[in-house]
C-alpha positions as CSV (number, residue, x, y, z in Angstrom):
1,X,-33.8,-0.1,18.2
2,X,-31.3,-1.7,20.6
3,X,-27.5,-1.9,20.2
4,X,-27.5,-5.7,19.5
5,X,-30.1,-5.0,16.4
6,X,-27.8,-2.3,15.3
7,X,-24.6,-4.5,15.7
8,X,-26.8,-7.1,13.4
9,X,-27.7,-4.3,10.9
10,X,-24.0,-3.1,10.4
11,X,-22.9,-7.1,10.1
12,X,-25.7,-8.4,7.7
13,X,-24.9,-5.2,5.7
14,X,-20.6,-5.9,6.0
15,X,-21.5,-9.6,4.9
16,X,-23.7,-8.3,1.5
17,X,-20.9,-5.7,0.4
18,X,-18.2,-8.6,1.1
19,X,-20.7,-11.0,-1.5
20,X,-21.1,-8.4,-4.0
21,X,-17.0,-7.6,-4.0
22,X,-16.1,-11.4,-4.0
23,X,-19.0,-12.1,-7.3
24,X,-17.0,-9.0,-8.9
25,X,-14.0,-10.3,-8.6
26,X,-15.6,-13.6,-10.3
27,X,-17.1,-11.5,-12.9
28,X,-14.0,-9.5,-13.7
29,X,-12.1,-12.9,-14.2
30,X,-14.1,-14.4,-16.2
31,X,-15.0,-11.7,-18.7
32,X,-11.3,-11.6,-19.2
33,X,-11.7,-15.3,-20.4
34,X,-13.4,-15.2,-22.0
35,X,-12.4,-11.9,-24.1
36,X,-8.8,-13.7,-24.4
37,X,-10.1,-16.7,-25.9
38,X,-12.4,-13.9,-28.7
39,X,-8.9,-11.8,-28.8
40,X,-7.0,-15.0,-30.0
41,X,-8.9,-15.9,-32.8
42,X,-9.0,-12.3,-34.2
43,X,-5.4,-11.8,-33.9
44,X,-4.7,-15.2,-35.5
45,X,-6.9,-13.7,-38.7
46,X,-6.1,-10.3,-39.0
47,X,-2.6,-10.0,-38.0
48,X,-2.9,-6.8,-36.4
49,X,-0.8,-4.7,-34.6
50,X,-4.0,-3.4,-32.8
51,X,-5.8,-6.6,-32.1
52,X,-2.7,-7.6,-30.1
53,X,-2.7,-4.6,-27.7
54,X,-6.3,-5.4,-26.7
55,X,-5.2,-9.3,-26.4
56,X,-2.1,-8.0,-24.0
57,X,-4.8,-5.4,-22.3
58,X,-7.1,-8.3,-21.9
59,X,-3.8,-11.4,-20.7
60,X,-2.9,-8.0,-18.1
61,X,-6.6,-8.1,-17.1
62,X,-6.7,-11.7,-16.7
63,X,-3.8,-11.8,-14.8
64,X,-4.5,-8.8,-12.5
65,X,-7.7,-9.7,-12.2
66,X,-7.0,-13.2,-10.9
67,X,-4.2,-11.7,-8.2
68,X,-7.6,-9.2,-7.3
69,X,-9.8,-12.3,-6.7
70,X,-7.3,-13.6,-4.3
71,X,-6.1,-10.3,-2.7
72,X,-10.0,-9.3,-2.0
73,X,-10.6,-12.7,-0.3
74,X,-7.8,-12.3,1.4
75,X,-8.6,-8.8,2.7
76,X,-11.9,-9.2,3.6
77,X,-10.7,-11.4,6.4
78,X,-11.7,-9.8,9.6
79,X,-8.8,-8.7,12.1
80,X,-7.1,-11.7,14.4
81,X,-4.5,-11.5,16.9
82,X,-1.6,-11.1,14.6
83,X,-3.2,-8.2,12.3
84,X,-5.3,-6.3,14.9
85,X,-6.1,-3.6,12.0
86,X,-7.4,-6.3,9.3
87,X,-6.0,-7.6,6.7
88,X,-7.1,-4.4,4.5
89,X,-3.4,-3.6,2.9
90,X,-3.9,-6.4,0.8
91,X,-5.8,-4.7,-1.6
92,X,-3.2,-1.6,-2.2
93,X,-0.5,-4.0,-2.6
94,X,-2.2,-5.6,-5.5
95,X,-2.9,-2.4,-6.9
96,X,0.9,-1.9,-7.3
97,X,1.5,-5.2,-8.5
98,X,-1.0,-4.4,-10.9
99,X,0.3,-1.1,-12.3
100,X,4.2,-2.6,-12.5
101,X,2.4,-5.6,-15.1
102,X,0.5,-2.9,-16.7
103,X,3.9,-0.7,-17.4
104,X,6.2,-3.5,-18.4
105,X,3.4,-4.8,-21.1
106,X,2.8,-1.2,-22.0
107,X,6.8,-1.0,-22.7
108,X,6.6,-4.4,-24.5
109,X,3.6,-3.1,-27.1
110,X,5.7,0.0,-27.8
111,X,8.3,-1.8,-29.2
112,X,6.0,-3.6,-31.0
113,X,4.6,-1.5,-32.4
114,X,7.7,0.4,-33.1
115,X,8.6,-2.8,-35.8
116,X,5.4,-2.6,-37.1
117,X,5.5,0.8,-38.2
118,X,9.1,0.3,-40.0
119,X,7.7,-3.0,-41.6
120,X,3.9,-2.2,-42.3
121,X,1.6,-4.6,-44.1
122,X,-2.1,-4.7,-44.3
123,X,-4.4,-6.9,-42.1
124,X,-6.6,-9.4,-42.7
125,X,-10.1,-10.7,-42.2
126,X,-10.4,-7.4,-40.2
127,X,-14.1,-8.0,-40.2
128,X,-13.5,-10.7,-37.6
129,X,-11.6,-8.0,-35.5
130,X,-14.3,-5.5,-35.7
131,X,-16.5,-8.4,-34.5
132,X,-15.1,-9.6,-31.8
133,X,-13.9,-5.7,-30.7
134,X,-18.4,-4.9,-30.4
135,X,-18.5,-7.9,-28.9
136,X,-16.0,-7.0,-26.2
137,X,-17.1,-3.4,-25.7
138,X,-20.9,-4.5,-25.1
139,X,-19.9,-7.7,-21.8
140,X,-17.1,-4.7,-20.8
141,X,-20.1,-1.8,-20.3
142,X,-22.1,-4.8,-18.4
143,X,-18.7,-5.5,-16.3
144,X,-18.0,-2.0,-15.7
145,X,-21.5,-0.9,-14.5
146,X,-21.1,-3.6,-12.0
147,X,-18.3,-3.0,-11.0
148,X,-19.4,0.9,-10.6
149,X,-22.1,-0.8,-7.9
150,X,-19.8,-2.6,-6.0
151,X,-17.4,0.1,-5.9
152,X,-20.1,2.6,-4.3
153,X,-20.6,0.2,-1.9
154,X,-17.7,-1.0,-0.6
155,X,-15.1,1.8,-1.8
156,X,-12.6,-1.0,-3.0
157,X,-9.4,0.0,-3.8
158,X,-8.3,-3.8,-5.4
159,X,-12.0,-3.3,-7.0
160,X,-11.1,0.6,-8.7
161,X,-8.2,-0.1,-10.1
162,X,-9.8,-3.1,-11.8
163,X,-12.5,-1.3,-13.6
164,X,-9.6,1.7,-14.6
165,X,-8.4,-1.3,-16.7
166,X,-12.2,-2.1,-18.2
167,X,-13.0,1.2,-18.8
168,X,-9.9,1.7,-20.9
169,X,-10.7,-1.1,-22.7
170,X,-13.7,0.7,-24.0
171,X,-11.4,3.3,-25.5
172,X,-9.1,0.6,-26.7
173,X,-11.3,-1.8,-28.6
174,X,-12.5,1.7,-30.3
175,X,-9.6,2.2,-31.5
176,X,-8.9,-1.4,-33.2
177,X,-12.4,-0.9,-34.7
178,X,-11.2,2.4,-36.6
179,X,-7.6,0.6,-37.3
180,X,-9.0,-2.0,-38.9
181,X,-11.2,-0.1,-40.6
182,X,-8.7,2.6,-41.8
183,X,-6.6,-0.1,-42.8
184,X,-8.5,-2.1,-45.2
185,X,-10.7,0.5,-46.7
186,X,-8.4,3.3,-46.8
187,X,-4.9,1.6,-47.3
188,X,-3.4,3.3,-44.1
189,X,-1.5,0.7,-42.8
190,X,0.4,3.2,-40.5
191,X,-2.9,3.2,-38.4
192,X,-2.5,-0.2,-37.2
193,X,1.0,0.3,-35.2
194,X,-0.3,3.8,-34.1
195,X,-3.4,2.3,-32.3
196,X,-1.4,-0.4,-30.9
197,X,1.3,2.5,-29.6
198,X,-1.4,4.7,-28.1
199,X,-2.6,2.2,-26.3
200,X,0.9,1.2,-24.8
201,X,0.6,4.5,-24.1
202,X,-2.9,4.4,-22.4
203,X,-2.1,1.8,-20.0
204,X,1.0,3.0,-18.6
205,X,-0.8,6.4,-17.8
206,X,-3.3,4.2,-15.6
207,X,-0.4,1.8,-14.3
208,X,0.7,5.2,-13.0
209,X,-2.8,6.5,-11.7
210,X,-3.4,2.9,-10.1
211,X,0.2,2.8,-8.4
212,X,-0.3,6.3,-6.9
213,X,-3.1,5.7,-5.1
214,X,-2.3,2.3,-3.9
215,X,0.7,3.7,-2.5
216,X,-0.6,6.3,-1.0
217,X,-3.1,3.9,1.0
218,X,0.3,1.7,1.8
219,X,1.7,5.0,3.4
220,X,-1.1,5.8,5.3
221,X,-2.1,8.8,3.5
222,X,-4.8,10.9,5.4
223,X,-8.0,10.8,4.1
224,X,-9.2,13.8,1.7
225,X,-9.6,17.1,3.2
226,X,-13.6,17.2,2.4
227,X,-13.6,13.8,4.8
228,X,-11.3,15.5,7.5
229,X,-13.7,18.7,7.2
230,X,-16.6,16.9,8.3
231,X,-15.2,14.4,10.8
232,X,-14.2,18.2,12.5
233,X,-17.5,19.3,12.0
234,X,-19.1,16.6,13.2
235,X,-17.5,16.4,16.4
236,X,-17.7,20.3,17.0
237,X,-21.6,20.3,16.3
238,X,-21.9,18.9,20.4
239,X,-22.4,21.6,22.5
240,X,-20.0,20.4,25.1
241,X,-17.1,20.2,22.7
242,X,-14.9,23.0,23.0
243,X,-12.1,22.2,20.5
244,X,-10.8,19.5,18.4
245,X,-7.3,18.3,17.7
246,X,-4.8,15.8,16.7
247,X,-7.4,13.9,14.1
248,X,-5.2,11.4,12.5
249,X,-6.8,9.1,9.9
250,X,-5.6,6.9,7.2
251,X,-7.3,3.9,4.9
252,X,-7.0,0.5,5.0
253,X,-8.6,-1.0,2.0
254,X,-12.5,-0.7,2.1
255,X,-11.5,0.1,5.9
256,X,-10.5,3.7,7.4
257,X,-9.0,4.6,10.8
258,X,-10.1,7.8,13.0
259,X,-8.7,9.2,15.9
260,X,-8.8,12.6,17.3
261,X,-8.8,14.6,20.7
262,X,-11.8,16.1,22.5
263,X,-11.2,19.4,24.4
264,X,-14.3,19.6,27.4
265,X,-14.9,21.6,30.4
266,X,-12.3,20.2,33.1
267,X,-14.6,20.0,35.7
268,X,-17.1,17.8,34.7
269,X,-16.9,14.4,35.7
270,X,-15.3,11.3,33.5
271,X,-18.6,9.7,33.1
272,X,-20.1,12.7,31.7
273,X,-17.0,13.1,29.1
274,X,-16.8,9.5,28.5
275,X,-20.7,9.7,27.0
276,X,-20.2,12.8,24.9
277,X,-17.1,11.0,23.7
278,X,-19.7,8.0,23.1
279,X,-22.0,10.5,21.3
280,X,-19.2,12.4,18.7
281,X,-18.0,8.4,17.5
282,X,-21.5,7.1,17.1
283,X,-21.9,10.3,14.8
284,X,-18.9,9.9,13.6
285,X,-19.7,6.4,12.9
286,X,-22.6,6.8,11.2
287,X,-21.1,9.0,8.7
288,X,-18.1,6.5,8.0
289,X,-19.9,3.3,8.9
290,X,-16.4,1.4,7.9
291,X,-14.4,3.8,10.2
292,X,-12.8,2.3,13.4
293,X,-13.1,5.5,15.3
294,X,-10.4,6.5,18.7
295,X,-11.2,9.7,20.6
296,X,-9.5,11.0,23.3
297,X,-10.8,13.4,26.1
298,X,-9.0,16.6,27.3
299,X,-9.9,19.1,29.4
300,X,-10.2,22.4,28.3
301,X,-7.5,24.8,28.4
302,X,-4.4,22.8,29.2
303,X,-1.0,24.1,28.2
304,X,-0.2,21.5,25.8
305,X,1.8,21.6,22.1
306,X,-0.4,19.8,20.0
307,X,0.6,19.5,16.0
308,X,-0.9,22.0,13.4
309,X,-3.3,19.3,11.5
């Protein structure tokens, strides 16, 4: 297969993934929709404490979710003279936005909450609430399993932290079933204010997750050792390679960044190092198709200090 075919491969294959992440970002927003317009209704009827954390959980989704669709389209935007490395940061930085909305709602429902347990009175109609709570947990699974499919295939940052907030909504509209139902048919109105304060809880431990990680992409964080491990291995497996160091990498979004130094006999000639440099980033490439790989060639054996990593 020639170069050109290859080139076509790699770009009809870049052009699917960026399809499929732009249709979840479509999905994501509109499943928050229409859970906020469901949500409404049942906290309208039941009063409850615990229907109003999933209708804040759902508003943050909405909200985040809409800042995703526009920081995705925005990243996927291939590199131009003024961003040479992409456009990829975009999707950490909504990440973080993200996770500060996620902790100032979560602060919000605690207080909540807090009132509601020093005032507590029962709920009503809470068979609306369990409704519209199996209702949202069976459109979230068929969200989050597409969203698990997109993730694979693109590694999505913007993407990940979205389906953190689905897949706690599972746990969360669990939870306002057994309130509600604790609360009619047992009289333990205390369970109401507790759900709703475990799940303030629940979202500010994955506001903290989500900012983490976005941040470390911001800081250019290296890639995980098992990735370093076998971008070292893989250049090593050529015979001609003689040592390997300086690799450097970092992620930019669904993008990542590779550069390391090749250590070769001295006395061959700079063709002949220039193709087994050609040779290590093609393999290279092929394990981190979305890597933008820079190697450098040394000779062997030259008193240098390079850094330990």
């Amino acid at each position: 297969m020639t170069a050109e075919a290859l080139t076509n491969i790699d770009k009809n294959d870049r052009d699917r993934v960026a399809r499929l992440m732009r249709l979840a970002t479509y999905a994501s927003v509109s499943t928050a929709l229409v859970l906020i317009a469901a949500k409404i209704v049942a906290w309208i009827l039941t009063d409850s404490i615990a229907m109003l954390s999933s209708l804040i959980d759902s508003l943050l989704d909405s909200v985040t979710s809409i800042f995703n669709l526009f920081a995705v389209r925005h990243a996927l935007r291939p590199a131009d003279e003024e961003h040479r490395f992409g456009h990829g940061k975009l999707e950490p930085l909504s990440g973080l936005v993200q996770s500060a909305f996620i902790v100032g709602s979560g602060i919000l429902l605690l207080i909540e909450a807090g009132n509601r347990a020093l005032f507590p009175h029962p709920v009503s109609y809470a068979y609306v609430g369990v409704g519209v709570s199996i209702f949202a947990i069976v459109v979230t699974i068929v969200l989050v399993r597409f969203q698990a499919y997109v993730i694979r295939r693109s590694r999505s940052v913007a993407i990940g932290a979205d389906a953190l907030h689905y897949k706690g909504d599972l746990f969360i509209n669990l939870g306002v079933i057994g309130s509600l139902i604790a609360s009619t048919t047992l009289g333990f109105y205390w369970i109401d204010p507790l759900v709703g304060a475990a799940v303030g809880l629940f979202l500010m431990f994955n506001a903290l997750r989500i900012g983490r990680s976005s941040l470390d992409m911001l800081m250019d964080r290296e890639l995980p050792d098992e990735d370093r491990s076998k971008i070292m291995a893989l250049a090593l497996s050529h015979p001609k390679v003689l040592s390997v160091h300086e690799l450097k990498t970092r992620a930019s979004g669904r993008d990542s960044f590779i550069q390391l130094h090749l250590e070769m006999d001295g006395n061959m000639t700079l063709t002949e190092s220039h193709d087994i440099a050609d040779t290590v980033e093609a393999e290279i490439q092929t394990a981190f198709p979305e890597a933008e790989v820079i190697i450098h060639q040394d000779p062997a054996g030259l008193e240098e200090d390079h850094p330990d990593y």
